[in-house]
C-alpha positions as CSV (number, residue, x, y, z in Angstrom):
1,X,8.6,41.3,16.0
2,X,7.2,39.5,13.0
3,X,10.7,38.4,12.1
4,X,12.0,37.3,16.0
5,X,8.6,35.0,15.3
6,X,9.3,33.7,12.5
7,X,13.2,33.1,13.3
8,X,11.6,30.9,16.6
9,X,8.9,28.9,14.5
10,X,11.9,27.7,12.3
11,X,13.8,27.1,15.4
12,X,11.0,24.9,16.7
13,X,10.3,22.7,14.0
14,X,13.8,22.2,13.3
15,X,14.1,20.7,16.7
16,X,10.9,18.5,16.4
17,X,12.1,17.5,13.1
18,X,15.5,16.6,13.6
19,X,16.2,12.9,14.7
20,X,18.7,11.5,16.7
21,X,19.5,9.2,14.3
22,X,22.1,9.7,11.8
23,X,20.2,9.3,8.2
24,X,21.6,10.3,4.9
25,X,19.4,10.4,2.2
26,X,21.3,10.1,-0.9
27,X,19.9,11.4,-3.8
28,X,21.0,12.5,-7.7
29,X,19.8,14.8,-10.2
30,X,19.7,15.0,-14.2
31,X,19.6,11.0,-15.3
32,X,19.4,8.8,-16.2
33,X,23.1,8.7,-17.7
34,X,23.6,4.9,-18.6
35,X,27.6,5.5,-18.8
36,X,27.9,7.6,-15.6
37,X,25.6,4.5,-14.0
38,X,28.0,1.5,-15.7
39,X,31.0,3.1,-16.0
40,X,31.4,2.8,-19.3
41,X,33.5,5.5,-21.8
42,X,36.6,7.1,-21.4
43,X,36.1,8.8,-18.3
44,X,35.4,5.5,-16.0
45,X,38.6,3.0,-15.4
46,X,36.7,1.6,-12.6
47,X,33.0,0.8,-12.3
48,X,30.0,2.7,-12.3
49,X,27.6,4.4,-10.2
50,X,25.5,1.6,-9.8
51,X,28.9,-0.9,-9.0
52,X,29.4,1.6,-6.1
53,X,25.8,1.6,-4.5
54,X,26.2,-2.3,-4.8
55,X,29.6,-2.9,-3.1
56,X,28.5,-0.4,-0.5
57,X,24.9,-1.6,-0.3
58,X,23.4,2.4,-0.2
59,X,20.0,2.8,-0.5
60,X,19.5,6.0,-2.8
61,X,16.9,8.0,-4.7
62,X,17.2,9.0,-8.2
63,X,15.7,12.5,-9.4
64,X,15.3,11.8,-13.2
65,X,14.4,14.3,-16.3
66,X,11.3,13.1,-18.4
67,X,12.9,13.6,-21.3
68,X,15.0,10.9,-20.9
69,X,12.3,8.6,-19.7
70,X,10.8,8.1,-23.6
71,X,11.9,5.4,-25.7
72,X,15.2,5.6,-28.2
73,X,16.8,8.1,-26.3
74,X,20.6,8.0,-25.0
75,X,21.1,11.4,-23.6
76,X,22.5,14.5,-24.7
77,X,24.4,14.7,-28.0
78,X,27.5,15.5,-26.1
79,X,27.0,12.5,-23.6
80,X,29.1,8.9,-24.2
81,X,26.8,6.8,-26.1
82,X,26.2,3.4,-24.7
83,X,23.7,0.4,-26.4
84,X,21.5,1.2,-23.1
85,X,18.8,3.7,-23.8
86,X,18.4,6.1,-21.1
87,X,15.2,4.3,-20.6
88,X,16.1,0.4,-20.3
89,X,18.9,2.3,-17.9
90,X,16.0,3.3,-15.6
91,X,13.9,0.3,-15.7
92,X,16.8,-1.5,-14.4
93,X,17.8,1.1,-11.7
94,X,13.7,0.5,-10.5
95,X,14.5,-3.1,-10.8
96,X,17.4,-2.6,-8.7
97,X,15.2,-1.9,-5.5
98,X,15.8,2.3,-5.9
99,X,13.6,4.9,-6.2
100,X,13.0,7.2,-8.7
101,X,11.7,10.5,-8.1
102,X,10.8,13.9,-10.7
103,X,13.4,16.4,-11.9
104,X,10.8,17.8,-13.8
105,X,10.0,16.7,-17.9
106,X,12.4,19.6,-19.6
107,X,15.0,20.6,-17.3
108,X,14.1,24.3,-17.4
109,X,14.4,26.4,-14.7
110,X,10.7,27.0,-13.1
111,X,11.1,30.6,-13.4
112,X,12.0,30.9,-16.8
113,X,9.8,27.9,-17.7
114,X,6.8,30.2,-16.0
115,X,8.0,33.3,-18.2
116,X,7.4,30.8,-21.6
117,X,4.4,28.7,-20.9
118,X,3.1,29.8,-17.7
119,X,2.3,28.4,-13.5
120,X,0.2,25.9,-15.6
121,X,3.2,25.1,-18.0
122,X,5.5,24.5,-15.0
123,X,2.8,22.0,-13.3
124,X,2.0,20.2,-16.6
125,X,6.1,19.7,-17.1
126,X,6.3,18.5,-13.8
127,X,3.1,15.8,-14.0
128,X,4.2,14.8,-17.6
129,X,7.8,13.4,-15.8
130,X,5.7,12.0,-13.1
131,X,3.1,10.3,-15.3
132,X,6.2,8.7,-17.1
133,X,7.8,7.8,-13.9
134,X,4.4,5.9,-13.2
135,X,4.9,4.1,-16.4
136,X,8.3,2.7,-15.0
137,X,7.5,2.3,-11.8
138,X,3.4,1.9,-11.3
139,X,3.5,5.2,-9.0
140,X,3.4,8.7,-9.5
141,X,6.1,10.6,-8.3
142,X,6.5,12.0,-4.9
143,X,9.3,14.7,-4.9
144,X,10.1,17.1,-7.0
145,X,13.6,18.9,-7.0
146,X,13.1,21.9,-9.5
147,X,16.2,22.2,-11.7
148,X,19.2,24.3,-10.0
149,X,16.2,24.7,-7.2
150,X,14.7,28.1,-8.6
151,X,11.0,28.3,-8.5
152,X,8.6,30.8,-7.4
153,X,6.4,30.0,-3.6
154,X,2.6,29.8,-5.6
155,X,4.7,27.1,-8.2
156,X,5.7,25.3,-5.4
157,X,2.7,25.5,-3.4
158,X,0.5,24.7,-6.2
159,X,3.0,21.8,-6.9
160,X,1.9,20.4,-2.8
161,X,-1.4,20.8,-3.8
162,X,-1.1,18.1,-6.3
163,X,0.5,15.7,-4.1
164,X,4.4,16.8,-4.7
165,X,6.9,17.8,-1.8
166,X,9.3,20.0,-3.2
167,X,12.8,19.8,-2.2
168,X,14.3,22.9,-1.5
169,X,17.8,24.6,-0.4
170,X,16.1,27.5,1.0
171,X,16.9,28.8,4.4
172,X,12.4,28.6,5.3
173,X,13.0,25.1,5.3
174,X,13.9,23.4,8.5
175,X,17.8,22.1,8.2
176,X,16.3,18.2,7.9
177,X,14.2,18.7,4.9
178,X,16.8,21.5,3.7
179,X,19.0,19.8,0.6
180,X,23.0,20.1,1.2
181,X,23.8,21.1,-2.0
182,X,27.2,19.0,-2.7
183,X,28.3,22.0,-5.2
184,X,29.6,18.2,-7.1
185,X,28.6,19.6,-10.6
186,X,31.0,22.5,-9.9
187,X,33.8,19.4,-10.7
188,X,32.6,17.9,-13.8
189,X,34.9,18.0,-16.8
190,X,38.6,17.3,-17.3
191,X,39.8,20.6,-16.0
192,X,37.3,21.7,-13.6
193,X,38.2,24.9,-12.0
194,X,35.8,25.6,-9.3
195,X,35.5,22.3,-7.3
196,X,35.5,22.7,-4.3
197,X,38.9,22.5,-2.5
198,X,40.8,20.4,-1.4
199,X,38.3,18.1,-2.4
200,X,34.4,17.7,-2.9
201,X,34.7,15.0,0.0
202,X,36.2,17.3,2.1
203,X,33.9,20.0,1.2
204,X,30.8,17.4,1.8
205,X,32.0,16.5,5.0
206,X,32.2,20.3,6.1
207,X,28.9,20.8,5.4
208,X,27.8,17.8,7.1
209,X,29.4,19.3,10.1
210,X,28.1,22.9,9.9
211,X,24.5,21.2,10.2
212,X,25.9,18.5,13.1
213,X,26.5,21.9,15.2
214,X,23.0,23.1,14.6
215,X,22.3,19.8,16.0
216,X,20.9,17.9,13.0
217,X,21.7,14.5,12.4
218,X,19.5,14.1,8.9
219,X,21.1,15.0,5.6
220,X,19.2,15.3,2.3
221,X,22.6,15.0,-0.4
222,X,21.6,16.4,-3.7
223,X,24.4,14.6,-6.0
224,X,24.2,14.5,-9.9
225,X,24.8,11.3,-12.5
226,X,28.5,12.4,-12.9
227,X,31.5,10.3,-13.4
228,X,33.7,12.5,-11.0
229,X,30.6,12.3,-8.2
230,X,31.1,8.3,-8.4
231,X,35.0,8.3,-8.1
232,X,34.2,10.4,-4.9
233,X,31.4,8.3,-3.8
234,X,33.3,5.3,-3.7
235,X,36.0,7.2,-0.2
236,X,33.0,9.4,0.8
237,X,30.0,6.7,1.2
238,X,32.3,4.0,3.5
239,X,33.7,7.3,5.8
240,X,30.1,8.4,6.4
241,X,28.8,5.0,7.7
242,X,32.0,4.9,10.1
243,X,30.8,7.9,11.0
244,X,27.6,6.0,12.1
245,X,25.6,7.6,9.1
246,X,22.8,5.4,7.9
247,X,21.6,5.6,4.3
248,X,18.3,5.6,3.5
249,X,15.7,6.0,0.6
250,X,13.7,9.4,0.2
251,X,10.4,7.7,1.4
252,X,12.9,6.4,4.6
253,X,13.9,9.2,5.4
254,X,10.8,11.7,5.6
255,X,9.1,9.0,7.6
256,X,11.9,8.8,9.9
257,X,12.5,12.7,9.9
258,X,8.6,13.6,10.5
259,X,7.8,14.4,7.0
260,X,5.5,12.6,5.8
């Protein structure tokens, strides 16, 4: 019985939460990446990240590691280095008009991250990215997407207590503030060999459609600063809004959807 309850209450609040609109909220994870956003190295032939956004004027949400928010850093060793720090590379994606959002100071995975430093380890990670996204942008941050979305339910509900609201792929969530994971990391590289086939757009647009029949209209997209995810981007963003899809920041769209 307590589960028939609990499979109604999710019912429910999907169907006061989902709106008849058609938002996308599109978001990325792990930057910033000042090549993947200006298109610069080997890998990019045609504009960058932010080029696309631009020509299509899309509203998005960037979910960015702390890390990379200190001064004279460029990324990863193995990363294409560019004369733009990963932090002048944010200031000018704020300046831009988008929003930037936590992905948490270190990247590691909440659960393993727990294991090493503890609950309070994994909230002190989490506020030192937010207290550097302040810095940037004068705000704290308001979402948190925990890296590869594994966390623990007292992490994430001592993370609301402080103010967060923690995105989520988990099937608890109602379908509008449910992340589609895009799977567009699974096509990084040269050779990638499990990208979805016979294409990520195709597989994007599939999982658009699986929610449409559950009658939601409001897509959370959890992309990633990735050169392949911008050539795709630039077919995938202009068949959405033919679709009638309207894009919107994260702010937008939990206003819009009831969540905030």
């Amino acid at each position: 019985m307590k589960h028939v309850v609990v499979a109604f209450c999710l019912l429910v609040a999907t169907t006061l939460f989902a709106s008849d609109k058609k938002l996308i909220a599109l978001t990325f994870d792990d930057g910033p990446r000042p090549y993947v956003l200006y298109g610069q190295g080997p890998a990019h032939s045609s504009g960058g990240l932010l080029d696309v956004l631009q020509k299509n004027q899309t509203p998005a949400t960037f979910f960015y590691m702390g890390w990379r928010l200190t001064p004279k850093t460029f990324g990863d060793p193995h990363e294409f280095r560019t004369t733009t720090t990963t932090l002048d590379a944010a200031r000018d994606v704020f300046k831009r008009g988008y929003q930037i959002e936590d992905h948490s100071y270190s990247h590691v995975q909440f659960k393993l991250f727990q294991k090493q430093h503890g609950e309070d380890g994994v909230i002190n990670d989490v506020d030192r990215c937010s207290n550097l996204i302040k810095d940037l942008t004068g705000r704290r941050a308001t979402y948190i997407r925990p890296p590869d979305w594994i966390t623990t339910d007292d992490i994430n509900r001592k993370l609301a207590a402080r103010g967060y609201h923690v995105l989520g792929i988990w099937s608890t969530l109602p379908l509008p503030w449910r992340d589609v994971n895009t799977a567009d990391y699974l096509c990084a590289g040269e050779h990638p060999r499990q990208c979805p086939k016979p294409s990520l757009q195709d597989f994007v647009l599939q999982e658009i459609s699986q929610r449409e029949k559950k009658g939601t209209y409001a897509h959370i997209l959890a992309m990633h600063e990735l050169s392949t995810t911008t050539t795709t981007l630039k077919t995938l963003i202009p068949e959405l809004k033919q679709r009638g899809y309207r894009f919107v920041t994260m702010d937008e769209y939990m206003k819009e959807v009831g969540g905030k």
